[in-house]
C-alpha positions as CSV (number, residue, x, y, z in Angstrom):
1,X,-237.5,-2.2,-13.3
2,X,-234.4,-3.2,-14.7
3,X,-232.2,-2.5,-18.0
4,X,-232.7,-5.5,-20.3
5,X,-230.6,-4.1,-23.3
6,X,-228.7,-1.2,-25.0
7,X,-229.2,-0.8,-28.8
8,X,-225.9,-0.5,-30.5
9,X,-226.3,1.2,-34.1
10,X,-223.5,-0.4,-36.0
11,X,-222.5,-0.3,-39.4
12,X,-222.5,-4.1,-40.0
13,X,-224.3,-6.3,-37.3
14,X,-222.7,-9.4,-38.2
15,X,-218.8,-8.1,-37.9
16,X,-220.3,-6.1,-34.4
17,X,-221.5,-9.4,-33.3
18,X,-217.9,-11.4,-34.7
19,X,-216.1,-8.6,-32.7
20,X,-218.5,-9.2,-29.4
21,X,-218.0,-13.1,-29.4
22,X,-214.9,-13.1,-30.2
23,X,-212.8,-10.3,-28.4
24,X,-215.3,-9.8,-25.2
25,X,-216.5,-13.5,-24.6
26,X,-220.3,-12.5,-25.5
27,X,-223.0,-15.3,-26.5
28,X,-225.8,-15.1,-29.5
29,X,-229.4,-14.3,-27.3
30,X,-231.4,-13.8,-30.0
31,X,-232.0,-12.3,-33.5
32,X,-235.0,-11.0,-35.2
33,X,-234.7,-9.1,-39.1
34,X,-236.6,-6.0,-40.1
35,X,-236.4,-4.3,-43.5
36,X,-234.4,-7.0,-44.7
37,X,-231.6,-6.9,-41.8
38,X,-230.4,-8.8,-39.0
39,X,-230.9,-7.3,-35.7
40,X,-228.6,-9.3,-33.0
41,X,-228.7,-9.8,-29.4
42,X,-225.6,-10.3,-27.9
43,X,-224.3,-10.6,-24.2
44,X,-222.9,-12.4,-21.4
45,X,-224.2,-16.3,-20.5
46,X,-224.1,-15.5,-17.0
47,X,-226.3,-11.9,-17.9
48,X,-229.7,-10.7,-18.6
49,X,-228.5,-7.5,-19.8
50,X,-227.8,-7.5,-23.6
51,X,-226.7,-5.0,-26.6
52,X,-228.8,-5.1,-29.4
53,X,-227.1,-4.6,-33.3
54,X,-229.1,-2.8,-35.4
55,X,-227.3,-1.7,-38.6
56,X,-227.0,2.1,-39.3
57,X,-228.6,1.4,-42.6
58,X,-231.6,0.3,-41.0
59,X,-232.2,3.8,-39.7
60,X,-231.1,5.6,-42.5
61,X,-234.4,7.7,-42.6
62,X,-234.4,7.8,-38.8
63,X,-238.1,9.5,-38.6
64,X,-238.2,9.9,-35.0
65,X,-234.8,11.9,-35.0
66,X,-233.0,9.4,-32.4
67,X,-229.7,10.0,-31.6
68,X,-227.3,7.2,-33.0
69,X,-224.1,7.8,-31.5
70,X,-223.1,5.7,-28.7
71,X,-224.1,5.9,-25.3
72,X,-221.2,5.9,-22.9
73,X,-221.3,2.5,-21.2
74,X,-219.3,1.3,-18.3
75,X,-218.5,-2.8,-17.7
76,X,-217.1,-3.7,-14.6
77,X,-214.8,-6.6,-13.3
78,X,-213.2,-8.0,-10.5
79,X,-209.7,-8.4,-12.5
80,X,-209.4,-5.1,-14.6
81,X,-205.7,-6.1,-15.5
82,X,-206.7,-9.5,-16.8
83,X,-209.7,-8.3,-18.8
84,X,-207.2,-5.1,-20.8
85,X,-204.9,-8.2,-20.9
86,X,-207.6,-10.5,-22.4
87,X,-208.8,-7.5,-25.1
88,X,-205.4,-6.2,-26.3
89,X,-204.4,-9.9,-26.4
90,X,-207.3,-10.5,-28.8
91,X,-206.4,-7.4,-30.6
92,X,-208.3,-4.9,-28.9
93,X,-207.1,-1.1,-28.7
94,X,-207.3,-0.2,-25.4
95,X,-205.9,2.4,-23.3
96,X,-203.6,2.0,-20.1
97,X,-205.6,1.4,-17.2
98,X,-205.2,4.8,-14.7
99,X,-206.9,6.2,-11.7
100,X,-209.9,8.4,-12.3
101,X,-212.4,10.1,-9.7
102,X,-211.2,7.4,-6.9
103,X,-211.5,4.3,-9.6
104,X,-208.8,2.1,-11.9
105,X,-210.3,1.8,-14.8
106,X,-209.4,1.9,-18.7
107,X,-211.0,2.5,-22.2
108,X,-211.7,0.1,-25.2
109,X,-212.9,0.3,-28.9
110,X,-215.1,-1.8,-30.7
111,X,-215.0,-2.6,-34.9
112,X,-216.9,0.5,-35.4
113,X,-214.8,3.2,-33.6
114,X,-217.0,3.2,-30.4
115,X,-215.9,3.5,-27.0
116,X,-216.8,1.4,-23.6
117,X,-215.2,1.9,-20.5
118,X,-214.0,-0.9,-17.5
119,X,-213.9,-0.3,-14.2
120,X,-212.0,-2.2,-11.4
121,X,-215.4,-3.6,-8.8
């Protein structure tokens, strides 16, 4: 078994998938629509893995009582300097890149307020 992709509830899916392409280098893998919205898949070329967009408004009623808020995901990279380079460079707020638990690693946001983490592999 293997993780194919992460949902991403998002208050607008196409400024999520703008932000994605544009600040983290991310390709278009797909899109599908339900209840009148765009649900995109979004990830690296050289990837399986993928987040999938679905708009908050989609699961305004949320019947199954998910939990919406954002998981706490971890990328990793050979060049953790370049990458915080790369994001702030593009606009990005990210946080200084410091030692925790043993690893370098730093914090970013997304267009919606959401938080991923980098490590240094």
């Amino acid at each position: 078994m293997k993780v194919y992709y992460v949902v991403l509830y998002v208050k607008d899916a196409e400024e999520s998938l703008k932000f994605w392409k544009e600040k983290a280098g991310m390709i278009s893998k797909g899109m599908k629509e339900a209840g009148g919205f765009k649900i995109h898949k979004i990830g690296f070329p050289d990837q399986d893995f993928a987040f999938e967009l679905v708009p908050l408004e989609l699961m305004k009623d949320n019947p199954n009582n998910l939990n919406l808020g954002t998981p706490s995901i971890c990328f990793s990279t050979a060049d953790l300097t370049g990458l915080r380079e790369s994001l702030v460079q593009r606009g990005v707020q990210a946080t200084d890149i410091a030692n925790h638990f043993g690893s370098n690693s730093f914090a970013f946001s997304d267009n919606n307020g959401n938080w991923f983490a980098a490590v240094q592999q």
